[in-house]
C-alpha positions as CSV (number, residue, x, y, z in Angstrom):
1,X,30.4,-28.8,2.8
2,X,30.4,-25.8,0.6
3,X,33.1,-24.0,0.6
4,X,36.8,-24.6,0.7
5,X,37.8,-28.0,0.1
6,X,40.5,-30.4,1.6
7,X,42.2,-33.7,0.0
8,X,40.3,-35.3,3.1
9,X,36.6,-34.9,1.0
10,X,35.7,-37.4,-1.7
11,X,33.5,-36.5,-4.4
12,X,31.1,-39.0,-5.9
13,X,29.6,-38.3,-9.5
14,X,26.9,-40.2,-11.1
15,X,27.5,-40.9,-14.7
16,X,24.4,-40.9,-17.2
17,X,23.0,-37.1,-16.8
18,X,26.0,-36.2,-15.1
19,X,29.0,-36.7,-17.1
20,X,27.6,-38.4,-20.2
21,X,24.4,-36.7,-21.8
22,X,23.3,-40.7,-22.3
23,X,19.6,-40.5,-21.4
24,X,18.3,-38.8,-24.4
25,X,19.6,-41.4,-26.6
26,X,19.0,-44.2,-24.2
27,X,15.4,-43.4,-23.7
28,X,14.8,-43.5,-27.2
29,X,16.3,-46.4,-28.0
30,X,14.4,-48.2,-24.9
31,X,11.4,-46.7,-26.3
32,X,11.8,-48.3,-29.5
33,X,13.0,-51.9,-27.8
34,X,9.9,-51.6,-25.9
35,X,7.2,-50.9,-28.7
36,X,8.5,-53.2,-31.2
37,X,8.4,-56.1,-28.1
38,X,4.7,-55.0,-27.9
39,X,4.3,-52.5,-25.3
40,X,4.0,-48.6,-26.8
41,X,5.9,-46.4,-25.2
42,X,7.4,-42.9,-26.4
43,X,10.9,-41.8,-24.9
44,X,9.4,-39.5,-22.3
45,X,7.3,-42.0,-21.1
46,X,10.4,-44.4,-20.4
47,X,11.9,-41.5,-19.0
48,X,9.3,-41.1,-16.5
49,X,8.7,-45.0,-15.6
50,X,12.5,-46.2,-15.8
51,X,15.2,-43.2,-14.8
52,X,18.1,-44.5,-12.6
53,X,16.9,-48.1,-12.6
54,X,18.7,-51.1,-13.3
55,X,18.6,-52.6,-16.7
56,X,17.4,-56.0,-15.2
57,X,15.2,-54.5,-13.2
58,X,13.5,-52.5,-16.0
59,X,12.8,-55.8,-17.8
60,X,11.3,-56.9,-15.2
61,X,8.7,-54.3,-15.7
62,X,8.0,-54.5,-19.1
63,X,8.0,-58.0,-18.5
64,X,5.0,-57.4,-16.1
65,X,3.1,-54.7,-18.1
66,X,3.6,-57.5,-21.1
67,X,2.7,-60.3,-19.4
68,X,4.9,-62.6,-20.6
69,X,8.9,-63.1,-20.6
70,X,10.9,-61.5,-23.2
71,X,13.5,-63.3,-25.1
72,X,16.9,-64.2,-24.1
73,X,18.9,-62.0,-26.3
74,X,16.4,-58.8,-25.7
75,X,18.8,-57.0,-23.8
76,X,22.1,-57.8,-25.5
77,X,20.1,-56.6,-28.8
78,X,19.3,-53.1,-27.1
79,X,22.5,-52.7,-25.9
80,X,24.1,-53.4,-29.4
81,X,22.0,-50.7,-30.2
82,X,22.5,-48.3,-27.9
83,X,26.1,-48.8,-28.4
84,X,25.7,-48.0,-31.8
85,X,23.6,-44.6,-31.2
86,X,26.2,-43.5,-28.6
87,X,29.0,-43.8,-30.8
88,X,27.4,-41.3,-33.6
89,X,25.6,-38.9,-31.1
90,X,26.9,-39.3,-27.5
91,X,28.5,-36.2,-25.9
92,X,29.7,-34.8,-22.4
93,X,27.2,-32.9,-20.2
94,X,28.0,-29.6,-21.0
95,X,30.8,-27.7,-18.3
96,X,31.7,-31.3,-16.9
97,X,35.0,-31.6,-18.1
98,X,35.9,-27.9,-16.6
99,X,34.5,-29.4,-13.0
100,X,36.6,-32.5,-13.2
101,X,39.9,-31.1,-14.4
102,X,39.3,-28.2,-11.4
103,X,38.3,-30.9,-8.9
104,X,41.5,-33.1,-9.9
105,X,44.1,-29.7,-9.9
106,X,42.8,-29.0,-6.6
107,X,44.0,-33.0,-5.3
108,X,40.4,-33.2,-4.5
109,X,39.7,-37.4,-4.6
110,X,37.2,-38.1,-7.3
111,X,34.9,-40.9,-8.7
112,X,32.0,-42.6,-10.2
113,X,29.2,-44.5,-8.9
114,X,26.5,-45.5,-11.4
115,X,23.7,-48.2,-11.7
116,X,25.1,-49.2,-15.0
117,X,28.1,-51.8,-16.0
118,X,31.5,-50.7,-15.9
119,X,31.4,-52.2,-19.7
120,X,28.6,-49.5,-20.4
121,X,30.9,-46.8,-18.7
122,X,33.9,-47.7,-20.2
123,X,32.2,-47.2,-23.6
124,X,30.6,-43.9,-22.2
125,X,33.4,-42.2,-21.0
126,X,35.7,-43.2,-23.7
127,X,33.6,-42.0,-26.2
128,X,33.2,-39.2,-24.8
129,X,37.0,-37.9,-24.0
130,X,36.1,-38.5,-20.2
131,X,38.1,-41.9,-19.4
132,X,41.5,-39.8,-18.8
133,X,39.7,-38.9,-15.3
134,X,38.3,-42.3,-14.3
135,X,40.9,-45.0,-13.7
136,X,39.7,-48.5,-13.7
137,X,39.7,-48.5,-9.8
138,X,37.8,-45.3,-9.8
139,X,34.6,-47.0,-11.8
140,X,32.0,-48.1,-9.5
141,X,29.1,-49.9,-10.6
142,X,25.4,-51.2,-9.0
143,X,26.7,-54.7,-10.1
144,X,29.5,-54.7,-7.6
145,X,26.7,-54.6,-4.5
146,X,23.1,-56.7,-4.0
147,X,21.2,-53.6,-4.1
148,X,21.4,-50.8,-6.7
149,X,20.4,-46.8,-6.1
150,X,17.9,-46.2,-4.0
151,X,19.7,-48.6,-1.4
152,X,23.1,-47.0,0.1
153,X,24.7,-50.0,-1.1
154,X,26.7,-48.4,-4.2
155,X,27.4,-46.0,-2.5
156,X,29.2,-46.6,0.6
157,X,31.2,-49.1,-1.5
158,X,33.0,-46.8,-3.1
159,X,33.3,-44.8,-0.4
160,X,35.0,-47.8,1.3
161,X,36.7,-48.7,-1.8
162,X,38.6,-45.0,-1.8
163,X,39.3,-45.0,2.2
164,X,36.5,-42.3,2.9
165,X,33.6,-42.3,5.7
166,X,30.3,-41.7,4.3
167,X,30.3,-38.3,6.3
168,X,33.1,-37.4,4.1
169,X,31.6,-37.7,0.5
170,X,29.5,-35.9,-0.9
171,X,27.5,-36.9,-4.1
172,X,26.7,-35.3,-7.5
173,X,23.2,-36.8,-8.9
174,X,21.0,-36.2,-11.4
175,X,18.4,-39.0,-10.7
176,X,15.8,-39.6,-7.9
177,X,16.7,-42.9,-7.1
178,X,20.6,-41.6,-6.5
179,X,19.6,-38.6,-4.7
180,X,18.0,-41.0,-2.4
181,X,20.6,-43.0,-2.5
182,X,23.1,-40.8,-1.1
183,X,20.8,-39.0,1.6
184,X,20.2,-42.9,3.0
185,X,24.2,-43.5,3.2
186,X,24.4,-40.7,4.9
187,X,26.0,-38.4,2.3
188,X,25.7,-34.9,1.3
189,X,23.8,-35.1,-2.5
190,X,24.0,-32.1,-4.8
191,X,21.6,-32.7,-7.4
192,X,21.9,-31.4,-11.2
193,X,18.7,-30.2,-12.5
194,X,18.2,-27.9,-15.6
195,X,14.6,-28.2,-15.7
196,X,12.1,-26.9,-12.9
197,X,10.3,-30.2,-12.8
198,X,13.5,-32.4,-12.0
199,X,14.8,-29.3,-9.3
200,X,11.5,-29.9,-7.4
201,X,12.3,-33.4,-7.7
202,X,15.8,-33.6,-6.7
203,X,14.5,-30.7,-3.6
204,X,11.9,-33.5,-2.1
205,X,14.4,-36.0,-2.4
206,X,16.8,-34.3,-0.3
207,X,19.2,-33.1,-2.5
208,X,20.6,-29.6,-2.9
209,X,19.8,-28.5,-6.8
210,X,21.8,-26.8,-9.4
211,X,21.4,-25.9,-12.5
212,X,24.8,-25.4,-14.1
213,X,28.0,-27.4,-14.0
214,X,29.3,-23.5,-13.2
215,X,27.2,-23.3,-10.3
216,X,28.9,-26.8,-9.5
217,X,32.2,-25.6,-9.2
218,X,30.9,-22.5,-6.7
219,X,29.3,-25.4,-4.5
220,X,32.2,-27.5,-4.4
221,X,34.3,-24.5,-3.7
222,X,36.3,-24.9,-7.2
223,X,35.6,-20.9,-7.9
């Protein structure tokens, strides 16, 4: 699909690594959730056990590691938190507002597809300037389908959603579990990776890598 590029392709982003540089701050945050429940874990290590899951799904798993339940309000209380650090640190992935404004002057359709809430994107992308090229029917979120990333699910719903086959889309990723994803609905993926470790990653997972939102553009045929 590189190349020139018709009103009849549909580009799907992801959000957290993508558009909003989230995972930093989230990781640590998690990190610090997780230790004080009882379970030690630095950021990288949640980085390494929990990218592009689900945040029910990632209790779950510190649930098992624990052994025991956690408490009712443990997730509301990390997400106040998180909330919190994202409104004193959180900032755009560096080029991504240059690739939307180009994919939007050249009619190109355009939107996101993400394992977390619409209420966590809404937050993300307003804080971060980015909400202007997101309409409300333009959010897509793992909560609308049974099965988040690495099931197809998300993402031929918003495929379907914005009138588009799944041979039409193409995907922009930064996780493993997306990348997947996208190659099981049957959709181009190009994977963002400014580190070696997550291109080799993104490569086995079927995805073709880049490093810079600039190099984005070229492969989307914006330059």
């Amino acid at each position: 699909m590189t190349g020139d590029w018709t009103k009849t392709l549909l580009v799907i982003f992801d959000c957290d690594g993508v558009l909003v540089d989230s995972e930093p701050t989230s990781n640590r945050v998690m990190a610090r959730a997780i230790t004080e429940a009882g379970l030690r874990m630095t950021p990288e290590e949640v980085a390494a056990a929990f990218q592009g899951m689900r945040l029910r799904d990632m209790q779950a798993e510190v649930e098992r590691r624990l052994g025991r339940t956690l408490p009712d309000t443990w997730l509301e209380t990390f997400e106040h938190e998180r909330a919190a650090a994202f409104e004193e640190e959180l900032k755009p992935v560096d080029g991504i507002a240059d690739v939307l404004q180009q994919v939007r002057a050249a009619g190109t359709p355009f939107c996101v597809a993400s394992q977390a809430s619409t209420s966590k994107m809404e937050l993300t992308l307003g804080l971060t300037g980015l909400c202007a090229f997101f309409a409300v029917e333009r959010i897509f979120s793992s909560t609308m389908v049974h099965h988040g990333k690495p099931a197809p699910d998300l993402f031929l719903h918003a495929a379907g959603a914005m009138g588009f086959d799944a041979d039409r889309c193409v995907v922009v990723e930064d996780g493993i579990a997306g990348a997947e994803g996208a190659r099981r609905a049957g959709m181009k993926c190009y994977g963002y990776a400014p580190t070696a470790t997550r291109r080799d990653a993104l490569a086995a997972a079927g995805a073709e890598t880049f490093s810079s939102m600039e190099q984005l553009s070229q492969l989307l045929g914006l330059r």
